[in-house]
C-alpha positions in Angstrom: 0.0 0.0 0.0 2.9 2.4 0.8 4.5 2.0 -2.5 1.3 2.7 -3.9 0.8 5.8 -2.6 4.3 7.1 -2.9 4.2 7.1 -6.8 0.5 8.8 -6.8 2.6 11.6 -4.1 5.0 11.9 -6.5 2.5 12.7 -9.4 0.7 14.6 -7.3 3.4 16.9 -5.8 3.7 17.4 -9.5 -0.2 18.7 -10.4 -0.1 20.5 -7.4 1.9 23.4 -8.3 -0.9 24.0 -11.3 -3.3 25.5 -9.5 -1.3 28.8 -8.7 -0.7 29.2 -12.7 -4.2 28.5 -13.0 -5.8 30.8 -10.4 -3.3 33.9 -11.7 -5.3 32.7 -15.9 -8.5 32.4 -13.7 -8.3 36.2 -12.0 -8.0 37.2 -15.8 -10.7 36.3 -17.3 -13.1 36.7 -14.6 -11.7 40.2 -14.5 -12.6 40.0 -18.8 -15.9 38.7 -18.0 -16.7 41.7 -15.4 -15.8 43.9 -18.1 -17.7 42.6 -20.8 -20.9 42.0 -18.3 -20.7 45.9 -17.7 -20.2 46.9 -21.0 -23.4 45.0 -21.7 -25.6 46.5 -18.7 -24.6 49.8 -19.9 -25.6 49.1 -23.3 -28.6 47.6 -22.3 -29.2 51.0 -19.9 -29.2 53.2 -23.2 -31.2 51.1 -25.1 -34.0 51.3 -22.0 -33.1 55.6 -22.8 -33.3 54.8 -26.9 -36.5 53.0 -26.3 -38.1 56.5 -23.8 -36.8 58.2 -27.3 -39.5 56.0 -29.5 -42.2 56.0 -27.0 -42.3 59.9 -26.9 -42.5 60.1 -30.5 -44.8 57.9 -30.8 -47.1 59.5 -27.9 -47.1 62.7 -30.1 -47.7 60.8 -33.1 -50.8 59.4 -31.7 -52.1 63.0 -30.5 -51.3 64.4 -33.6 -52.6 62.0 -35.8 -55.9 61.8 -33.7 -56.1 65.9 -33.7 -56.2 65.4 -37.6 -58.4 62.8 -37.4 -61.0 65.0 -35.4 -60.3 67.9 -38.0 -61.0 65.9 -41.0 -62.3 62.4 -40.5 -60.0 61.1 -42.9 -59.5 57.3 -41.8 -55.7 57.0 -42.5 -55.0 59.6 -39.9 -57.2 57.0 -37.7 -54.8 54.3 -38.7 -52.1 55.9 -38.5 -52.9 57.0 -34.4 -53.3 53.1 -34.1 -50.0 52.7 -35.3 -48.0 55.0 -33.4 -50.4 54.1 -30.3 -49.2 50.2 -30.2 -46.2 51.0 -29.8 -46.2 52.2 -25.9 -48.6 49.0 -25.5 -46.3 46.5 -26.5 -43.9 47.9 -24.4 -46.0 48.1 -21.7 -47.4 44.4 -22.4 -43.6 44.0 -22.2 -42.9 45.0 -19.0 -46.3 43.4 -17.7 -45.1 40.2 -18.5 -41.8 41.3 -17.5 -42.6 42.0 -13.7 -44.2 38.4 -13.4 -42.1 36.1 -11.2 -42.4 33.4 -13.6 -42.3 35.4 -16.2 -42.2 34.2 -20.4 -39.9 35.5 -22.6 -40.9 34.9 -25.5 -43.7 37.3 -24.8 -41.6 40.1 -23.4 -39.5 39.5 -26.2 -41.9 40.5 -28.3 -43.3 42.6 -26.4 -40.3 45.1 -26.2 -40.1 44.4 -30.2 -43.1 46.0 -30.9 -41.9 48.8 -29.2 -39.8 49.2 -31.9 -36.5 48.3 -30.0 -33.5 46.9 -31.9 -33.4 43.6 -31.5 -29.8 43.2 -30.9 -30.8 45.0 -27.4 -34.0 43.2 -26.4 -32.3 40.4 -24.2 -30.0 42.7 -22.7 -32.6 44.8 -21.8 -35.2 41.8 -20.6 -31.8 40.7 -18.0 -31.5 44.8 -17.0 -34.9 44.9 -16.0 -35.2 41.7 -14.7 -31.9 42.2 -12.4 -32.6 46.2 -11.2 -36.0 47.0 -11.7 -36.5 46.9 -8.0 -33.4 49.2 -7.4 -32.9 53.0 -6.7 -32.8 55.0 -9.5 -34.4 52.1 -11.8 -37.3 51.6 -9.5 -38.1 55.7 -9.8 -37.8 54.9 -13.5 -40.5 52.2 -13.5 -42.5 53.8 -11.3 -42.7 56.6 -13.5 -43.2 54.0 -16.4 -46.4 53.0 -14.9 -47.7 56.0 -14.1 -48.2 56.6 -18.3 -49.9 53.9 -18.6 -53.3 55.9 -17.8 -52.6 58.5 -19.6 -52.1 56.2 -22.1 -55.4 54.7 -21.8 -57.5 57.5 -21.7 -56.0 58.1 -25.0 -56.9 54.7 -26.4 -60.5 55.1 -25.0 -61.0 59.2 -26.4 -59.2 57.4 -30.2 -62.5 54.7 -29.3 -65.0 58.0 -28.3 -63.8 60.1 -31.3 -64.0 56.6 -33.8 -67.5 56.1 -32.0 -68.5 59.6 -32.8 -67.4 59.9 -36.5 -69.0 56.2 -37.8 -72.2 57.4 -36.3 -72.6 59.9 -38.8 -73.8 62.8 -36.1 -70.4 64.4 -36.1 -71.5 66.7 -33.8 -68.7 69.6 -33.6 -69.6 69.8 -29.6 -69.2 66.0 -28.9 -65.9 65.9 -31.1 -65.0 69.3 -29.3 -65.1 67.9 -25.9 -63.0 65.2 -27.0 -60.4 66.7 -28.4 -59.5 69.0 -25.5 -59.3 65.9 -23.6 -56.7 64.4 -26.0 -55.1 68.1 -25.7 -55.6 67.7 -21.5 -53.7 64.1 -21.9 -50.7 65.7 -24.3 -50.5 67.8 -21.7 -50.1 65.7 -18.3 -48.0 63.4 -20.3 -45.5 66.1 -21.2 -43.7 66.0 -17.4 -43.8 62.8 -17.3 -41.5 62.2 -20.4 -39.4 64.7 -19.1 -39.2 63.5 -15.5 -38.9 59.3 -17.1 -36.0 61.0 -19.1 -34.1 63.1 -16.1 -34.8 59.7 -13.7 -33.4 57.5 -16.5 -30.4 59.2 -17.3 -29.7 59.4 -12.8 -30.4 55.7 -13.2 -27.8 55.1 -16.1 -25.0 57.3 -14.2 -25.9 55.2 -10.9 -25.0 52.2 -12.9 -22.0 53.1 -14.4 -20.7 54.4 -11.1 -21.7 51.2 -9.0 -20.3 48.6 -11.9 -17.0 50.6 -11.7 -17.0 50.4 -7.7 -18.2 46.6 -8.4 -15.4 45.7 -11.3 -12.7 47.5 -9.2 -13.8 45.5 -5.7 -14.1 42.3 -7.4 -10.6 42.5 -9.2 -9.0 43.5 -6.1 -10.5 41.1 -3.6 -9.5 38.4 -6.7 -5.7 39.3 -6.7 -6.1 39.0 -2.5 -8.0 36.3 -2.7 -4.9 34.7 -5.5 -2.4 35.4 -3.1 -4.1 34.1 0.1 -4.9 31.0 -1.8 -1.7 30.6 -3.4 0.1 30.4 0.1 -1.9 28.8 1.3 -1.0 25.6 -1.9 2.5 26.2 -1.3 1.8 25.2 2.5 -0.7 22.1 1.1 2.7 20.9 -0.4 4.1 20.7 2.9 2.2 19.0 4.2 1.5 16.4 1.4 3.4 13.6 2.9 1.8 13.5 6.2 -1.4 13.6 4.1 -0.4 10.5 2.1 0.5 8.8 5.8 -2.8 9.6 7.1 -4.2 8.0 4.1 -2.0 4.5 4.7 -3.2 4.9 7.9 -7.2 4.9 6.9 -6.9 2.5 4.4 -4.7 -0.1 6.6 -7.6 0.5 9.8 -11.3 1.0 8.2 -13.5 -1.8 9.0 -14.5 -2.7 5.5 -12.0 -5.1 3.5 -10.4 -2.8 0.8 -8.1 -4.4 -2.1 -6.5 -2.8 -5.2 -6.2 -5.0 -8.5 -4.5 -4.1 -11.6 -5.8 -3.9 -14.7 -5.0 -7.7 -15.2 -7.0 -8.5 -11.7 -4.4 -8.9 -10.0 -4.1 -8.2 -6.5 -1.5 -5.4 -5.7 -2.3 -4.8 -1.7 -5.4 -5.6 0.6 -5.8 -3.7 4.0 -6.2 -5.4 7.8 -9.9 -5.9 7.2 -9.3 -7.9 3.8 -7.5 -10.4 6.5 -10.5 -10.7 9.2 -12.9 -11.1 7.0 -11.6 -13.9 4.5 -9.1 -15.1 6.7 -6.2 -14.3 4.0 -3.4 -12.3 5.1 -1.7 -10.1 2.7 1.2 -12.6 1.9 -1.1 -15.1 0.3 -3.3 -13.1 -1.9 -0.6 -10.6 -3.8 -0.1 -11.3 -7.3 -3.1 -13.6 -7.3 -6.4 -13.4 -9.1 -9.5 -11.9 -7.1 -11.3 -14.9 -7.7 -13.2 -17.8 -6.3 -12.4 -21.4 -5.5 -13.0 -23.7 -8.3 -13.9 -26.8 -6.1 -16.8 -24.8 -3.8 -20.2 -24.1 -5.0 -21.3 -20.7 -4.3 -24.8 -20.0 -4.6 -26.2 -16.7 -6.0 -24.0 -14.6 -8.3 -20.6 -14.9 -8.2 -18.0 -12.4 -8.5 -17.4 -13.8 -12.0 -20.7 -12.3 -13.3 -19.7 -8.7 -12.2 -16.5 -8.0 -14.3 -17.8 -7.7 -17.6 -20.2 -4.8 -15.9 -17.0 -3.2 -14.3 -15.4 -3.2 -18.0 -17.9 -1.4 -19.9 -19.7 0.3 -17.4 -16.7 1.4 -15.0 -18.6 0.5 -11.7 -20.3 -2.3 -10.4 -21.9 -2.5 -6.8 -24.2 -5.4 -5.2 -24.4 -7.9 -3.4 -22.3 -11.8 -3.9 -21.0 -14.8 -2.2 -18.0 -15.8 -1.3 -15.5 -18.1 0.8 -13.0 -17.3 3.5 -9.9 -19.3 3.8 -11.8 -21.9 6.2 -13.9 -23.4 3.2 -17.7 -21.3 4.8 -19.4 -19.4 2.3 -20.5 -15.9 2.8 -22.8 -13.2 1.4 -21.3 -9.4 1.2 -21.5 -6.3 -0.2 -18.4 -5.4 -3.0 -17.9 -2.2 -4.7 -16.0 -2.8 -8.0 -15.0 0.0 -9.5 -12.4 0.9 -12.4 -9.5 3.8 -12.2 -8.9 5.2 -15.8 -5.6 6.3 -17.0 -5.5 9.8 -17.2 -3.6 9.9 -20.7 -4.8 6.9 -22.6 -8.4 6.5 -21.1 -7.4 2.7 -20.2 -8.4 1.1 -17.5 -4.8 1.4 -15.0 -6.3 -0.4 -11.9 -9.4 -1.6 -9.8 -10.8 -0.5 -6.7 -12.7 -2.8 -4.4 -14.4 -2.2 -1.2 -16.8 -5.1 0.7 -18.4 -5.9 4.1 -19.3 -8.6 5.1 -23.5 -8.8 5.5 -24.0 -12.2 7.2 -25.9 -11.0 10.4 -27.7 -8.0 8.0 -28.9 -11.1 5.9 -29.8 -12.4 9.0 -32.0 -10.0 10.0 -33.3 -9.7 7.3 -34.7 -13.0 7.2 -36.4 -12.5 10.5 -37.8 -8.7 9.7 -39.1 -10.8 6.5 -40.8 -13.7 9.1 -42.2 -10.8 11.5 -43.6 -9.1 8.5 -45.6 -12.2 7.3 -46.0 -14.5 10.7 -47.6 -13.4 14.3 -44.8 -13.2 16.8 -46.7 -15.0 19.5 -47.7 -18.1 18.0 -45.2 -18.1 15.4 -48.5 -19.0 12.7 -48.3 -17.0 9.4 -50.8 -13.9 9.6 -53.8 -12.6 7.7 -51.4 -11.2 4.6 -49.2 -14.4 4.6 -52.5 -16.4 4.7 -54.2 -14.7 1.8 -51.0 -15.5 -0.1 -50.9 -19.2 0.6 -54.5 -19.0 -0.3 -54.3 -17.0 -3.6 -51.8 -19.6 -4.9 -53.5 -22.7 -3.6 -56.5 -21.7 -5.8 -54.3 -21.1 -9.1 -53.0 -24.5 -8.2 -56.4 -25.8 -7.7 -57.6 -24.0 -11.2 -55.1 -25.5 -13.0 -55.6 -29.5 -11.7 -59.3 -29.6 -11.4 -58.8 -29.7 -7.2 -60.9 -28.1 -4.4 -60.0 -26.7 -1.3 -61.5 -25.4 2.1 -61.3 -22.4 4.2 -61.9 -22.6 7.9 -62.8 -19.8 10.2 -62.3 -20.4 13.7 -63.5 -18.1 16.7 -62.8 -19.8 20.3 -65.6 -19.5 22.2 -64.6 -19.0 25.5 -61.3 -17.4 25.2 -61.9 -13.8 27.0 -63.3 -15.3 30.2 -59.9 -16.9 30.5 -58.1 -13.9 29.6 -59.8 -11.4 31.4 -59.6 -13.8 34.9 -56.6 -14.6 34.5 -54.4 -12.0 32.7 -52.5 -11.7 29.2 -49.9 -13.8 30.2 -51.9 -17.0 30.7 -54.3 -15.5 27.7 -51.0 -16.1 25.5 -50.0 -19.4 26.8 -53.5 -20.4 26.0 -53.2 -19.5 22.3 -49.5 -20.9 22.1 -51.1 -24.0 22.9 -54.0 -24.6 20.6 -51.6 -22.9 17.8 -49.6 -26.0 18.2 -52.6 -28.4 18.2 -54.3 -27.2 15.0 -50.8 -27.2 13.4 -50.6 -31.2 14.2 -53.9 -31.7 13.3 -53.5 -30.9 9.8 -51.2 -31.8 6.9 -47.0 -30.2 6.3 -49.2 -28.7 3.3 -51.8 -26.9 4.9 -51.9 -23.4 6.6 -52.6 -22.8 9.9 -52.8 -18.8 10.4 -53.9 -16.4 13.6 -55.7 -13.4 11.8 -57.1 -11.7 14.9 -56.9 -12.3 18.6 -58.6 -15.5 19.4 -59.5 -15.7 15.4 -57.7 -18.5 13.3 -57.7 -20.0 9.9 -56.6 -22.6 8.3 -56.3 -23.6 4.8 -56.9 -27.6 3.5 -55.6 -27.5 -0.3 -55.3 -29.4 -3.5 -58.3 -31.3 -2.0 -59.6 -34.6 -4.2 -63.2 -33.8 -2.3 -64.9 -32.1 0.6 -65.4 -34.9 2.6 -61.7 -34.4 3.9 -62.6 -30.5 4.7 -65.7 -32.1 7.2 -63.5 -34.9 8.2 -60.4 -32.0 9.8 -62.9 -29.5 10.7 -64.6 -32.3 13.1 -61.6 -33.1 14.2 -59.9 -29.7 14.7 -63.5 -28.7 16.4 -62.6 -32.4 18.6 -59.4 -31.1 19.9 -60.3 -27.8 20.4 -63.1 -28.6 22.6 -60.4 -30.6 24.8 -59.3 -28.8 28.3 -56.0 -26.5 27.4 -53.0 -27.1 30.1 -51.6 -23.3 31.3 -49.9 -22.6 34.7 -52.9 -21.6 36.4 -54.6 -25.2 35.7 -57.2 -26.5 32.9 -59.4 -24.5 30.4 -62.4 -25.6 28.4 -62.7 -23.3 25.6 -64.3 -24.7 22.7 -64.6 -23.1 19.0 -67.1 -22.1 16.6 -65.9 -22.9 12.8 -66.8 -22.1 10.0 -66.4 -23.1 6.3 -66.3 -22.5 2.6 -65.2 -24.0 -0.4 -63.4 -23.4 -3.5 -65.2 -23.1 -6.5 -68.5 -23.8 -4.7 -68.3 -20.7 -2.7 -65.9 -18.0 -3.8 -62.9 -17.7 -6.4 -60.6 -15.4 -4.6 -58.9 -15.5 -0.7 -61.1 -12.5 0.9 -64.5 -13.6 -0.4 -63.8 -17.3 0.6 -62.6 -15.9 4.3 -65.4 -13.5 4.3 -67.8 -16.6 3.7 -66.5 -18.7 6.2 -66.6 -16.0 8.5 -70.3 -16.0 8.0 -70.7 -19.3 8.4 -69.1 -19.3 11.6 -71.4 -16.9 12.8 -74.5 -19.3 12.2 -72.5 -21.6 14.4 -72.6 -18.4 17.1 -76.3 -17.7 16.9 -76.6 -21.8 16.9 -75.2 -22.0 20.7 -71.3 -22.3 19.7 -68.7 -25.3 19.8 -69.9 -26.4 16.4 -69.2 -26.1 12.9 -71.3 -25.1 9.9 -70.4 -25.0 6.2 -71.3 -21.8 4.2 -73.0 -24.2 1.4 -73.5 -27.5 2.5 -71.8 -30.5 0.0 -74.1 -33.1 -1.0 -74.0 -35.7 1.3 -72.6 -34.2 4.5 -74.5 -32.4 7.6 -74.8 -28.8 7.3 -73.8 -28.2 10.5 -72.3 -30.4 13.6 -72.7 -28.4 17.3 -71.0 -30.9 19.5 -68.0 -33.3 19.4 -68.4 -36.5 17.6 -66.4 -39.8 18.4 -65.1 -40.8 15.1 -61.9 -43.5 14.2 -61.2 -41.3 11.5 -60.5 -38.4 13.9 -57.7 -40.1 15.4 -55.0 -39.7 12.6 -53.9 -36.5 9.8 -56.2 -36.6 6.9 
């Protein structure tokens, strides 16, 4: 591991040096790019003084061209007031849009082009306004802005009055008077604000210039501090490289996951401490070798054979595989493959690999999974796990022209017991007659809990229903039995009931739901009995006490 690192110190004492060069290139053309961003704000700035230029005019040109229009009803001068009009609307459509927070550009854009901007200065212009619209002297500027815009449409609604006026044919020289000296009284309020958008503008321009200048000048100079500090600061870095590189050693020789470095051949060049506890390989016996399995063990799972191609083409691979420590036991764990390019060719140079060992998480695992689908008291699988055994005994039973049955089982006398005598003897109760239904029934069935003193049990790839009377006699035989607990003997009894599968239902729930229901017959009946949803032909619809039977004495 120490040689290893003392040739990447050497290359890197080399690189280290660039970034004091590069820093001293990088103040440059930030510096450049300062420049060039101010150049453009400013540019931008006249183009928002240009564009007050066009909006005047065409304010006038409106007036004028709706003064004629009042004077001689010609229709062109009406067209041509609509023309010079638009243009303060687009721009103020523009700067609508503009002052959304999500604003779009495309409509600002043109917006600001129907304005009859350049449009070599509408995105500069969109960013300006965008960036200082809410500052000083810019902020006055809008303000001002906004305040036209009435003026503005009073105008568009006297051009609508006087347009109104002349189409009706009364022409009426008092009507059209009266509007016209309100078009004169607009001209008129307008006037001061031009002049006070223009004054305000040109402040706002000069306040820009000045604070870019500050702003270039500040940012240059905290650059070239900033370059200095930071290039002391590498030369110190160099320093202290080599204690660096120790600490480094020192990490990879003492971190609890096994680390190993390959060459590009897969070829072990060094392994850490943990490599050694966890395969049982020291150092000395796995250099020079190939990371690779034993040919004579079977692993199950993937193998570490299935991951290289991915670590070829892809450059990384990361999951989970089996292996086997020097004493011959197999092992899951967790290995990080992954592939250090040369930095001149692009080749692969060497491999990385990092692994834990996952044993006890796979353990755990397991039993999170068996919590998940079993109760923890009786160790029986639980409603979920039972609808699953149930759900594929029926495809089963689809598929080979087999039956099966679905009992529902409520003890009867259960919360006397546990209400006298407490949880504790409640549970030993329930351990107990778990552990009887389970032998009462075949490796293949399912016995599950699915509520407190609720069970179920499944009887599949049945032949007929005979066998589904025959266990739930029998189950209802045992349970009727006194239970054994510390605090002496219990008579508890059950009520079951049944259905059946395809006479009853097609899917898990309905078939529980109907054996539920049938079980509740048995609970109106008195209890300690059982009672099938639909009887079979043949058999007693329902059975409310214990019956002696030869049968009953062995598994169906």
């Amino acid at each position: 591991m120490q040689d290893v690192l003392n040739i990447s110190g050497r290359a890197s004492f080399v690189r280290r040096f660039v970034p004091v060069f590069s820093l001293s290139l990088g103040i440059i053309i930030i510096s450049l790019l300062l420049a060039l961003g101010a150049m453009e704000v400013l540019s931008a700035a006249r183009a928002y003084v240009a564009g007050e230029g066009l909006w005047s005019k065409a304010q006038r040109d409106a007036v004028y061209s709706l003064t004629l229009y009042a004077q001689t009803r010609d229709p062109r001068h009406h067209e041509r007031y609509l023309q010079a009009l638009a243009i303060p609307l687009s721009d103020q459509r523009a700067r609508l849009e503009m002052d959304k927070p999500d604003f779009d550009y495309t409509k600002a854009y043109s917006g600001l082009l129907g304005g009859d901007n350049h449009p070599d200065d509408i995105p500069g212009m969109i960013r300006l306004y965008r960036c200082c619209a809410e500052y000083s002297w810019f902020r006055r500027a809008v303000s001002i802005w906004e305040e036209g815009d009435s003026y503005i449409a009073q105008l568009q609604h006297l051009g609508r009055d006087l347009r109104a006026e002349v189409l009706s044919g009364r022409n009426s020289p008092k009507r059209i008077g009266a509007i016209f000296d309100q078009v004169r009284a607009v001209d008129a309020g307008v006037k001061p604000l031009e002049d006070a958008f223009t004054t305000t503008l040109g402040e706002a321009v000069r306040w820009l210039k000045s604070t870019l200048a500050w702003t270039v000048s500040a940012t240059i100079s905290l650059l070239i501090v900033l370059g200095v500090y930071l290039s002391s600061r590498l030369l110190a870095q160099a320093r202290r490289t080599e204690d660096n590189y120790r600490l480094l050693a020192d990490a990879f020789a003492h971190t609890a996951d096994g680390i190993m470095i390959l060459d590009n051949k897969r070829r072990i060049v060094t392994v850490n401490h943990a490599f050694a506890a966890i395969t049982g390989y020291e150092a000395g016996e796995v250099v020079g070798r190939l990371f690779a399995r034993p040919q004579s063990v079977k692993i199950p799972g993937p193998t570490i054979y299935a991951v290289w191609e991915d670590v070829r083409s892809a450059g990384r691979w990361e999951g989970e595989v089996w292996n086997v420590r020097k004493n011959g036991e197999v092992y899951p764990m967790r290995l990080s493959l992954s592939a250090v390019y040369d930095q001149r060719g692009g080749e692969i140079d060497h491999y990385v690999g990092v692994f834990n060992d996952i044993s006890t998480h796979k353990e755990n695992e397991e039993r999170l999974k068996f919590l998940a689908t079993h109760d923890p008291l009786t160790g029986l699988p639980n409603r979920t796990e039972f609808e699953r055994s149930c759900h594929d005994a029926i495809a089963r039973a689809r598929r080979r022209g087999l039956r099966l049955a679905v009992l529902y089982i409520d003890l009867d006398n259960f919360k006397p017991v546990n209400d006298t005598y407490g949880h504790a003897i409640g549970d030993e109760l329930l351990k107990t007659i778990a552990a009887r239904m389970k032998q009462a029934v075949r490796e293949t069935d399912t016995v599950a809990r699915i509520g407190g003193d609720e069970f179920s049990v499944l009887l599949a790839d049945l032949d007929g229903l005979e066998t589904g009377h025959i266990v739930a006699r029998k189950l209802l035989h045992l349970l009727s039995q006194p239970v054994m607990t510390r605090r002496g003997a219990h008579h508890v009894g059950a009520s079951i009931g049944v259905s059946t599968y395809p006479d009853d239902g097609h899917d898990p729930r309905a078939l529980l739901r109907l054996a539920d229901a049938a079980m509740y017959r048995v609970k109106q009946g008195g209890r300690n009995g059982v009672s099938f949803y639909s009887t079979p032909a043949g058999l007693p619809e329902t059975v409310t006490s214990p019956v002696t039977d030869p049968r009953l004495a062995s598994k169906h």
